[in-house]
Every structure is written in structure tokens, then in C-alpha cells.
C-alpha positions, -999 to 999 in steps of 0.1 A, spaced: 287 258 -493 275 277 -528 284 259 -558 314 270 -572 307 296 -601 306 282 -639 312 246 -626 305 237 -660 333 242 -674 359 232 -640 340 197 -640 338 172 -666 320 139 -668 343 110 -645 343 78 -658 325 52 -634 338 20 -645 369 34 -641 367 45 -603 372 75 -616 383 106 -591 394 143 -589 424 156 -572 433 191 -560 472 202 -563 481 229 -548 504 250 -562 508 279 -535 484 292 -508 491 332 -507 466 332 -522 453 297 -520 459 287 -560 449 246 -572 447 228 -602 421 200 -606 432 165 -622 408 133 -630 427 99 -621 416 65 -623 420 46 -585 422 14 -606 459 28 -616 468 32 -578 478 72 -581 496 89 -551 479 113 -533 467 124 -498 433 127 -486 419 155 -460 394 151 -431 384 181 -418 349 197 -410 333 217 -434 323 248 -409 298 275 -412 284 273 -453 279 312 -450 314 323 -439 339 319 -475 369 330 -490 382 329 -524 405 304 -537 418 293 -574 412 266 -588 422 263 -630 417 299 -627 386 301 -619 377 319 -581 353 298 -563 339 302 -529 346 281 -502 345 276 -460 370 296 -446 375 259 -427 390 247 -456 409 272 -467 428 268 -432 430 233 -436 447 235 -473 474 262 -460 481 232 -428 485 211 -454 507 225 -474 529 239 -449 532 203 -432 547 195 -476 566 221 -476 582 228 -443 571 200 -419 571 161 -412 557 158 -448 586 173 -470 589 137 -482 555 137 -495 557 122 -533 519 127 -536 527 158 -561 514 180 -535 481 164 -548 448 156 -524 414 147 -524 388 171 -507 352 160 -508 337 197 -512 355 207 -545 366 172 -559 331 164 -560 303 183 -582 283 189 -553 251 202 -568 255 170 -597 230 147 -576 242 117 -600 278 124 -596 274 124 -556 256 92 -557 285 74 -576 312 87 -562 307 88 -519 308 51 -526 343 50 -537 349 70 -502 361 33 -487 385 28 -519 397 69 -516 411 69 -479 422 30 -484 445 43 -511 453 75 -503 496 79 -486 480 99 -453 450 111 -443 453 148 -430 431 155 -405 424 192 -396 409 192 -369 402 234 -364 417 268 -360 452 272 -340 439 288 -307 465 289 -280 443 257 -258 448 234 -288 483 242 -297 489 240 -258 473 206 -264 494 198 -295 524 209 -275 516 181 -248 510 152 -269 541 159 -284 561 164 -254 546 130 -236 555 114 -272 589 125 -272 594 115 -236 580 80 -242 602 72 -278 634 80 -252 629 52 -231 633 18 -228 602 -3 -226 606 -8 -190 611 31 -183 580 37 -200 557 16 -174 539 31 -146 560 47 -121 587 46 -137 578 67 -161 558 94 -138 593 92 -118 614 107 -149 594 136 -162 594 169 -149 557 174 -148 525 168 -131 506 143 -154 478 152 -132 476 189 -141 486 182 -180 448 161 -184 426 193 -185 447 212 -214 452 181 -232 415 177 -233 414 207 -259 429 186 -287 394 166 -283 370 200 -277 366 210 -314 342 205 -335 357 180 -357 350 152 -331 315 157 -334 313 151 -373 299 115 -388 327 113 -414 357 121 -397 349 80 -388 355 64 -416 384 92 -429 404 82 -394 402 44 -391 402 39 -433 433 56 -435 471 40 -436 483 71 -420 458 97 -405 482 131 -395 464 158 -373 470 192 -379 459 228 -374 482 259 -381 520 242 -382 514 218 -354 512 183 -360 508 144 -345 504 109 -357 467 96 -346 488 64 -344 506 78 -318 478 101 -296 461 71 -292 495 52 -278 497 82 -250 457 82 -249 463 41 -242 490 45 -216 471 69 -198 440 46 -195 464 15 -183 483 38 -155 447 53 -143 431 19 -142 465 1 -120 458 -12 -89 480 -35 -70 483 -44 -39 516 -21 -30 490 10 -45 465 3 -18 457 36 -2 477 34 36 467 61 64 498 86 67 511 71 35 512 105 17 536 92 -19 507 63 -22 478 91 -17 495 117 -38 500 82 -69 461 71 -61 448 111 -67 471 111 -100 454 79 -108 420 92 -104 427 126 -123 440 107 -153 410 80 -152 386 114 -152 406 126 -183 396 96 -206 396 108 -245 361 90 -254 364 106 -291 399 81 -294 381 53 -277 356 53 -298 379 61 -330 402 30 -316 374 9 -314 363 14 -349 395 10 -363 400 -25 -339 369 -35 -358 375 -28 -395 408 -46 -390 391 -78 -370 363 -79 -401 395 -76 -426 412 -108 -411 384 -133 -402 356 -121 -424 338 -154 -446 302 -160 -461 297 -177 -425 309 -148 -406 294 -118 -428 263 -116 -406 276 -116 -370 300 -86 -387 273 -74 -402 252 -69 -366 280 -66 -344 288 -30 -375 256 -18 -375 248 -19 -336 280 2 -331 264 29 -343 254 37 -309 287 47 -303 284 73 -328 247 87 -328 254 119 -313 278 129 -345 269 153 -368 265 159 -405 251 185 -425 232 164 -447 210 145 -424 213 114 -450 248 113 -440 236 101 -408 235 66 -424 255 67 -452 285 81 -436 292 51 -416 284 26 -441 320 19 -448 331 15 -415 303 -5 -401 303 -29 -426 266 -23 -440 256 -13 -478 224 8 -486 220 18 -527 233 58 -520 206 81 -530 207 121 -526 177 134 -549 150 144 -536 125 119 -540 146 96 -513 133 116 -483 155 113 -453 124 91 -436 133 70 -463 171 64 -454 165 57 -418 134 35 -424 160 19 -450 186 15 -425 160 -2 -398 149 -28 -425 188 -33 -435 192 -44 -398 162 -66 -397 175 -87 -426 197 -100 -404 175 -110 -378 165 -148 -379 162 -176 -355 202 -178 -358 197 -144 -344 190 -148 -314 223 -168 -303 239 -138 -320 227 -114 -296 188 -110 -293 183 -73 -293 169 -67 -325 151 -39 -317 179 -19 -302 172 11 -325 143 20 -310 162 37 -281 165 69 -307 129 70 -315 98 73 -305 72 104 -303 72 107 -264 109 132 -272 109 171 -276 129 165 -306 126 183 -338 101 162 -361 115 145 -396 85 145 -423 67 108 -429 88 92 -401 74 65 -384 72 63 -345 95 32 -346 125 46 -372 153 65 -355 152 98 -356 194 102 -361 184 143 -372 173 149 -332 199 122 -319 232 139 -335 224 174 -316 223 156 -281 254 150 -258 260 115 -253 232 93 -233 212 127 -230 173 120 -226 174 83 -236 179 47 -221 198 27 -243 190 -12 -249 216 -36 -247 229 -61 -267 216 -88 -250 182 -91 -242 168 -118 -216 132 -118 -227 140 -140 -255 138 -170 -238 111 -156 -218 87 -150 -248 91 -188 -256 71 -201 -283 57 -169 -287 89 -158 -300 84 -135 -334 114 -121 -357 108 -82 -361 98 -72 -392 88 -39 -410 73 -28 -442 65 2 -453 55 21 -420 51 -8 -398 68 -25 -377 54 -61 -367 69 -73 -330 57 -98 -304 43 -78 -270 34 -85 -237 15 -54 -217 26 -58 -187 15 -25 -172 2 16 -172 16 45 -165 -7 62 -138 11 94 -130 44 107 -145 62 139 -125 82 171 -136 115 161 -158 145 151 -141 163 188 -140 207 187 -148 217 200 -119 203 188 -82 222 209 -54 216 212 -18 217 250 -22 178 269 -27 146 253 -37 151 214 -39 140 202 -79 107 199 -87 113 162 -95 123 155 -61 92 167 -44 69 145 -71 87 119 -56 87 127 -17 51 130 -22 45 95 -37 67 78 -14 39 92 17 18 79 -2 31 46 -9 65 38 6 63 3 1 55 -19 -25 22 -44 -14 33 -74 -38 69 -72 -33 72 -53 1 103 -37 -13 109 -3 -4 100 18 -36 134 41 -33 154 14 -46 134 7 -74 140 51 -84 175 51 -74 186 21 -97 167 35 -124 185 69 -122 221 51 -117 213 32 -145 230 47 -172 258 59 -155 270 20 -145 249 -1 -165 272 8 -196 299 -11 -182 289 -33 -156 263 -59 -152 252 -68 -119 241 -46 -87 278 -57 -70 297 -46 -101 277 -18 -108 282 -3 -72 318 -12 -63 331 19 -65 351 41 -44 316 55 -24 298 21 -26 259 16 -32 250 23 6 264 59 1 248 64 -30 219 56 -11 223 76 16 228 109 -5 193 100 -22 174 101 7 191 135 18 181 151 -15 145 133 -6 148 149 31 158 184 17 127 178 -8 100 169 25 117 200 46 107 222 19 72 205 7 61 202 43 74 225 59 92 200 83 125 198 93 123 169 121 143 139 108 124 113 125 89 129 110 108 122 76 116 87 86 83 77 100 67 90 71 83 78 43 94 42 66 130 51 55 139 24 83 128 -6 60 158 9 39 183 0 56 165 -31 71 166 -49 36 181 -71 22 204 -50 0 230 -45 26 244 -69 52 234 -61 90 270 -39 98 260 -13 68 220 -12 81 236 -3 118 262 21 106 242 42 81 211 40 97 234 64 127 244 87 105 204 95 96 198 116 67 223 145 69 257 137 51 289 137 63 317 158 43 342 142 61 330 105 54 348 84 32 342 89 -6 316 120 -4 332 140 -30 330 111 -52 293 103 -45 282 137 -53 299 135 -85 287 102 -91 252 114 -84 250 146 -102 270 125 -136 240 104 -132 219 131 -134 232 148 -164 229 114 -185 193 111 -169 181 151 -184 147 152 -199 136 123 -187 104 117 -160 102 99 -132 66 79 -132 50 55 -115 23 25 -126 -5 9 -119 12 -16 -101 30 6 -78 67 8 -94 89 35 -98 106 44 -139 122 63 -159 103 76 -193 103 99 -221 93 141 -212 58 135 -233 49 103 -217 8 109 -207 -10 92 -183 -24 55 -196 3 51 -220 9 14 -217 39 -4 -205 52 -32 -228 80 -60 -233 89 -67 -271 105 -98 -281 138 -85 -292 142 -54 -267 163 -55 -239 141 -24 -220 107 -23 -217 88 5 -239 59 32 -235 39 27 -263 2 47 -271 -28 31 -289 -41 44 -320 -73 30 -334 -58 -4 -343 -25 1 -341 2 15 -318 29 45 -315 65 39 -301 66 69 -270 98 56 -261 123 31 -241 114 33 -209 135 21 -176 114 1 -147 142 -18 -129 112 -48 -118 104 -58 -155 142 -61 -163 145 -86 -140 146 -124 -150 121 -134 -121 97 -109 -133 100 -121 -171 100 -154 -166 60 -148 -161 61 -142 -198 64 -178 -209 40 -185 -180 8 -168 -193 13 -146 -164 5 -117 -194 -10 -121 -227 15 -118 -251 4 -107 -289 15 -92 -321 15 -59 -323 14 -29 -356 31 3 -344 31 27 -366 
């Protein structure tokens, strides 16, 4: 957004030691017509506060402020009329703010670099102390007043009951719609763009009342994320009277409502819920003792949020500084490059990492899961290899391209004495390494969309052919599909669930998961090969030793091993395992299957090159692709082999089994 014409005169100097801020009043909005006030926060002045996303900086209109026109986003001048229509004739005609509100874009100076630095700190102390928060969250199409329209109706329907009509079915039995077919429109509320943007974090969970609005709709956040709660209890319910029973249509029909509303989870409120759960946790029990486990438990939340957007790329950081519980010294000019901030932000993190540490958690070096120079991501100016790259990260859909590190990371114990605290300065970072492999052939990237319909992906035939090659692994003797297939499912169960019976208990089960592999596989050989005989497939690739493992007990070998390689649409839990398959997919985009030296099967980075080498850090719950250079080394990326995040396998660590050393990357 341009500056606002002769600014010098509609902006005078604010006081610092007096928290001093600026408030807009509006006064009417045909056209939109403010006046701009100075008040201290240290005198607790009523006002409001607005959230809302700033929108496209070249689309402006007019608006007033002390008489003077100045341009703004056509965004805002939206959200200012939904505001003052919610004063004036809606829920807020009790407002005794004075009409009066705080809006970042015009109650700041923005080009005053000095002025910004000073006062986006006081953001914590603004929404704190503001009466409401309103949150504008876009334009008034007919899907998200549709949505609005729901929420409200659900809301309505829920403050008219008793606490035991509101529970389960007793609830679905008393409304006069299917909650099934409400979830898509309802979704809308959550498709704009104001869920994507960093601040709306801190503006949501800081505030004592955050209000939603667009147009003349609008909802509590307090009380979306009641219905949002509800529905994510009544999806999840299963008893033993909800057990699916043949020719028991009412307990189907509940089960399929069930599953539609579990698909219709609102992750943007789960994640704004679990912010907010936080902040209030830290409020309660924080202490000098505490402050660090706060501290790392804040910043390594910001996972949650890396795919949120702001239009200053600094923002990145400091927008969730008071949320996350984390202070960095504010700094907009432009000798602070934005390497700078995120190198700042990495060495803010590794402050807190000590031998107390690793009781904590372990995974110190969790942020390098959005870095490395193995991504076709947009390159930031002087950043190292090791520093996130939260620029690239925030225009990527959730999991897109990358395999997140945990928490927890078992090598620490494995590294034993060789055990070394992360550390970085200036544009290294020092870690403790064992190279436990190469990469010796990487194929095409794992493609979106796998279908049975044309030309199997290109991915899938790299793979048929290495399997002729080398179906089963010499050392281990375990059939190299398994080691592919649990690196692909991954992400899309390893989120939530720790071990191979967790992770696969689901309505289609590992051994059908399995089984719809090796039919994308067979489609793969028919077309590489020209072949369609089944047995040729199984003889050549020794799909047999499948299901002869040990993964499945002898019943599942017998039974799937019958039904070969063509699926069944009529088996149990089909739909669900293509939908399973392709969602893993779709987290998996971009990425390359590979192979190494020693004969597994990963997941890496798109720009992964043969010889790359295969490490385990001290402090990294995945193992990483990392490329030598001269004497030091460059982060490719975090890759996924499922053999070296196994506890047998590094246990050899702290067994000299591989060298382990301390490593520069750069």
C-alpha cells in the first residue's frame, strides 16, 4: 500500500515511554470519513482492534482521514464499513469504544522505519487491551455468507438445548438437516485468504473477544470453534452400539455421517485453538524454571504455521513472536536483510539448546526440514543452506515437498559420548554427523496425481525397474517395497501416530495399502515391459516374499496373496484406500524416490544428485542429504529412509558401526 499523501502533517511524533498509539474513529463510511487520535495504552483507553488481510497493494480507494484523502486496499475499506455496520446496527450497538479502532496500515507511519520498529512490539499490549478484535475475514460472496448462515444456525440450535440434547445423537435426532451435507459449504468460512496470513495468529488468540465479519454477517470465534469442537468429538465416537452391523442401515447411514464430518475438520481453528490453548497454559504456569521448556515448546510450533503468509517476508518471524513466546530486537531497515532475521531466529532457538535439552525434547535441529538447497524454491540473498527459507515455505500447501522432523529424536542416545549441542555463527552451523550412506540413483519426482487411467507416472516405472533389479535387500532380506511404501505413507500417518500398528489401523488396514501399491507397480511393469501376465510380474519382482513376511500374520499372507494384484472395488475399504493413497501422494509432491549404496529405498529433495551423502545429526529426528564443499558441507535437505529411523539401525552409532564427526555446513 502507497504511503498516504503529505503524511507529514497526519502523523506526529508518539511518545515511546508512554506506549504510545494511534486510533482511527470513524465517523461515517459513505464515504469512508476517520479521524486519527494518539493515546497512551498505559491509561487503558477503549477501543477495538481489526484483523483483516491487507489484499492486493495496487487495487485502492479513497478514504478521509482529518481531511486529508489517502489511498488505501479496497480490503480495508470493506472491512471498516463491516465494522461499523456491526456499531451501528448489529451485535456491537453497545460498543463504548467511541467507534474508535486500531488498524496497523494507517495507525502506523508505514514508510517511518523507526516508528515501525517501536511500535509492532506493542502489537501483544494492542490486542491484549483492545474490547474485541474484529476479524474481517473477506468479501461477502454468497459461499461464505452461506457459511456464516450455518454456523449461525448450528449455534442457535445448540444455545436451545440442554446439555444432554446437545450430545451426539441426540442432537443429530432434533435438527432438520443433514450435518453430513452442511460440511462442504461450511468449509468456505475457512477458504479465504485471511487464513493463510501470519498475523491473523497473534490478532485471534491475543484478543478478549475476536468477532468475525464480512458484509453484515457475524460470529463469535469463541463460538465457531465450540461447533468446530463438537463436530470433531461426534466424528471421532465410537462405541460399541456404533459398530457397523450387516443390514443395519440407521448404524451405516450414523457411521457415513461420522466419516463425512471427520473429513470436514477446520485445521485453520485447530491450529488457532491450539495457539490460543498455549498462550493461556504459558499465562498460568510460566516461572524462571519453566521459561525455557515454553520457550521451545513456542518456537517449534511454528511448524504449525510455516505455510502462512505475509507481505513482508520479515514478518515471517516477527509476526509470531508474541504468540510463541520468543523475542528478537525488531528491525525493518534495510541493512537487517531478511537472511539476517531467519539466521536470527535459528540462533534464538539454539540458545535454548543444552544438555538440559535433550530431556526436553532432543530435536534441536528441527528447522532444517524448511531448508536446504536440494528445493526448487525461490532463493533468499546471503542465506545459508542450514537457515529456513520461511519466503519459499509460506507459498507451499501444508507438508508439500518436505518431511518434517519430530520432536523427539532417538539418535540422541545413540550418538552417546559423541553427543554435541548445535551451534551456529555467522554462516555456520557446527553439528555432530555420522555418514551412514550415498545416494546412487535418484528417479523422476513423485507426480500429485497417480490414477489407473493412461500412462502409469514416471516415478512408478523408476521404481518397477529397480525392484527387477533388486527385489530384495542382501543384508536384511527384506523385501525393498516396504521400505518405499512406508516412506510414502509417512507423512500422511506419522503426524499423528507412532508405530507401524497405529499408524495403519485404519478403516483399509496396512495389507490393503499394500496391495494397491503393488497394483500401481503392476500397471507400471504392464506398460514398461510390455507384459501383462501377472505371474511374470510376481516372479520377477518376488512379490511372493511380500506377503510371506513377517509384516502380516499367516491368514492375511493366504487371503491377499488370492486376490493377486488386480483390486477389488467391492472389497472392504477400497474407496478409502485410494483416498488414503492418493492424500499420501499429494503431501509427498516434489519429492524423489532414490535409492543408496546400500540398497534402500527414500524419499529426498527434487535436486538431490547422485553421491550426495546420507547423514544422521545429533539433534535431528530424520536423516539428511547433505553435499561436500571443499571443507565444508551444504544442507540438500531432510530426507526419509525408513532403515536409518529405526532404533536397531542407530544403535550402531554408539557402536562405532560409523564414524561419527563434527561437521561445518554452510
Amino acid at each position: 500500500m502507497d504511503p498516504p499523501p503529505g503524511n507529514g502533517s497526519l502523523y506526529t511524533t508518539l511518545d515511546t515511554s508512554r506506549d504510545e498509539i494511534r486510533l482511527l474513529e470513524i465517523t461515517s463510511v459513505e464515504p469512508v470519513v476517520c479521524k486519527l487520535s494518539i493515546v497512551s495504552l498505559l491509561d487503558e483507553p477503549e477501543f477495538s482492534a481489526l484483523s483483516y488481510t491487507w489484499g492486493d497493494a495496487s487495487v485502492t480507494e479513497p478514504i478521509i482521514v482529518e481531511g486529508q484523502s489517502i489511498a488505501v486496499t479496497t480490503s480495508l475499506t470493506h472491512a471498516l464499513k463491516a465494522v461499523y455496520f456491526q456499531w451501528t446496527e448489529g451485535c456491537c450497538s453497545d460498543d463504548n469504544s467511541g467507534h474508535r479502532i486500531w488498524v496497523d496500515a494507517v495507525c502506523i507511519n508505514q514508510p517511518d522505519i523507526q516508528e515501525k520498529n517501536s511500535q509492532i512490539p506493542l502489537m501483544y499490549k494492542i490486542y491484549t487491551s483492545a474490547q474485541r478484535t474484529f476479524c474481517w475475514v473477506g468479501l461477502p460472496t454468497p459461499e461464505l455468507l452461506g457459511a456464516f448462515d450455518i454456523f449461525a444456525y448450528l449455534i442457535q440450535e445448540f444455545d436451545s438445548r440442554s446439555k444432554s440434547q446437545q450430545e451426539g445423537e441426540n442432537f443429530m435426532q432434533g435438527i432438520d438437516v443433514d450435518l453430513a451435507a452442511l460440511i462442504p459449504p461450511m468449509s468456505h468460512l475457512f477458504y479465504t485468504q485471511y487464513w493463510r496470513r501470519m498475523w491473523i495468529v497473534q490478532e485471534a488468540v491475543l484478543s478478549k473477544e475476536a468477532l468475525l465479519v464480512s458484509g453484515t454477517r457475524a460470529l463469535s470465534l469463541a463460538a465457531i470453534s465450540f461447533v468446530n469442537k463438537w463436530l470433531e468429538v461426534y466424528g471421532l465416537r465410537h462405541d460399541a452400539t456404533s459398530a457397523p452391523v450387516s443390514g443395519d442401515e440407521e448404524v451405516l447411514a450414523i457411521e457415513a455421517t461420522r466419516a463425512k464430518v471427520r473429513g470436514g475438520k477446520y485445521l485453520a481453528m485447530a491450529k488457532i485453538e491450539n495457539a490460543k490453548s498455549f498462550v493461556e497454559t504459558r499465562a498460568a504456569y510460566w516461572s524462571e524454571e519453566t521459561d525455557i521448556i515454553f520457550c521451545r515448546t513456542g518456537m517449534h510450533m511454528y511448524n504449525n504455521f510455516s505455510t502462512y503468509a505475509a507481505t513482508n517476508p520479515k514478518d515471517l518471524v516477527y509476526g509470531l513472536m508474541a504468540v510463541l513466546g520468543f523475542t528478537l530486537a525488531i528491525d525493518y531497515s534495510p541493512a537487517k536483510t531478511v537472511a539476517d532475521v531467519y539466521c536470527d531466529f535459528v540462533a534464538k532457538w539454539l540458545s535454548t539448546c543444552g544438555p538440559e535439552s535433550y530431556e526436553l525434547s532432543g530435536g534441536d535441529l528441527w528447522f532444517l526440514a524448511h531448508a536446504g538447497i536440494g528445493h526448487s524454491w525461490e532463493v533468499i540473498p546471503r542465506l545459508p543452506s542450514w537457515a529456513p527459507n520461511f519466503v519459499a515455505i509460506s507459498e507451499l500447501e501444508p507438508a508439500q515437498g518436505r518431511i518434517f522432523c519430530t520432536v523427539e529424536d532417538r539418535s540422541i542416545e545413540a550418538f552417546g559420548d559423541h553427543r554435541l549441542i548445535p551451534t551456529c555463527s555467522a554462516d555456520s552451523l557446527h553439528c555432530a554427523a555420522a555418514f551412514v550412506d550415498e545416494i546412487a540413483d535418484a528417479g523422476p519426482a513423485i507426480t500429485r496425481f497417480t490414477g489407473i487411467d493412461g500412462p502409469p507416472a514416471q516415478w512408478t516405472q523408476w521404481v518397477v525397474e529397480a525392484l527387477v533389479r533388486s527385489p530384495i535387500h542382501t543384508e536384511s532380506q527384506r523385501h525393498r517395497t516396504f521400505g518405499l511404501l512406508e516412506a510414502i505413507l509417512h507423512m500422511k500417518f506419522m503426524t499423528f501416530k507412532h508405530t507401524k500398528e497405529e499408524m495403519y489401523s485404519t478403516t483399509c488396514g496396512y495389507p490393503q495399502l499394500v496391495h494397491w501399491f503393488l497394483f500401481l507397480l503392476f500397471e507400471a511393469w504392464k506398460f514398461k515391459y510390455k507384459n501383462n501376465d501377472e505371474h511374470a510380474f510376481y516372479a520377477a519382482c518376488y512379490t511372493d516374499q511380500v506377503w510371506d513376511s513377517d509384516e502380516f500374520d499367516p491368514y492375511e499372507s493366504a487371503r491377499w496373496r488370492l486376490m493377486r494384484v488386480t483390486p477389488k472395488p467391492s472389497s472392504p475399504g477400497f474407496d478409502q484406500t485410494i483416498a488414503y493413497w492418493f492424500a499420501a501422494l499429494e503431501k509427498f509432491s516434489d519429492l524423489r524416490p532414490f535409492e543408496t549404496k546400500e540398497g534402500y529405498f527414500g524419499l529426498c529433495p527434487p535436486l538431490t544428485e547422485k553421491g550426495d551423502i546420507i547423514a544422521v545429526l545429533c539433534g535431528c529426528s530424520n536423516p539428511v542429504v547433505l553435499r561436500k564443499m571443499g571443507d565444508h558441507y551444504s544442507h540438500v535437505g531432510v530426507c526419509y529412509v525408513s532403515e536409518y529411523m529405526s532404533d536397531e539401525k542407530r544403535s550402531g552409532l554408539n557402536t562405532a558401526s560409523f564414524e561419527v564427526r563434527k561437521i561445518e555446513i554452510r
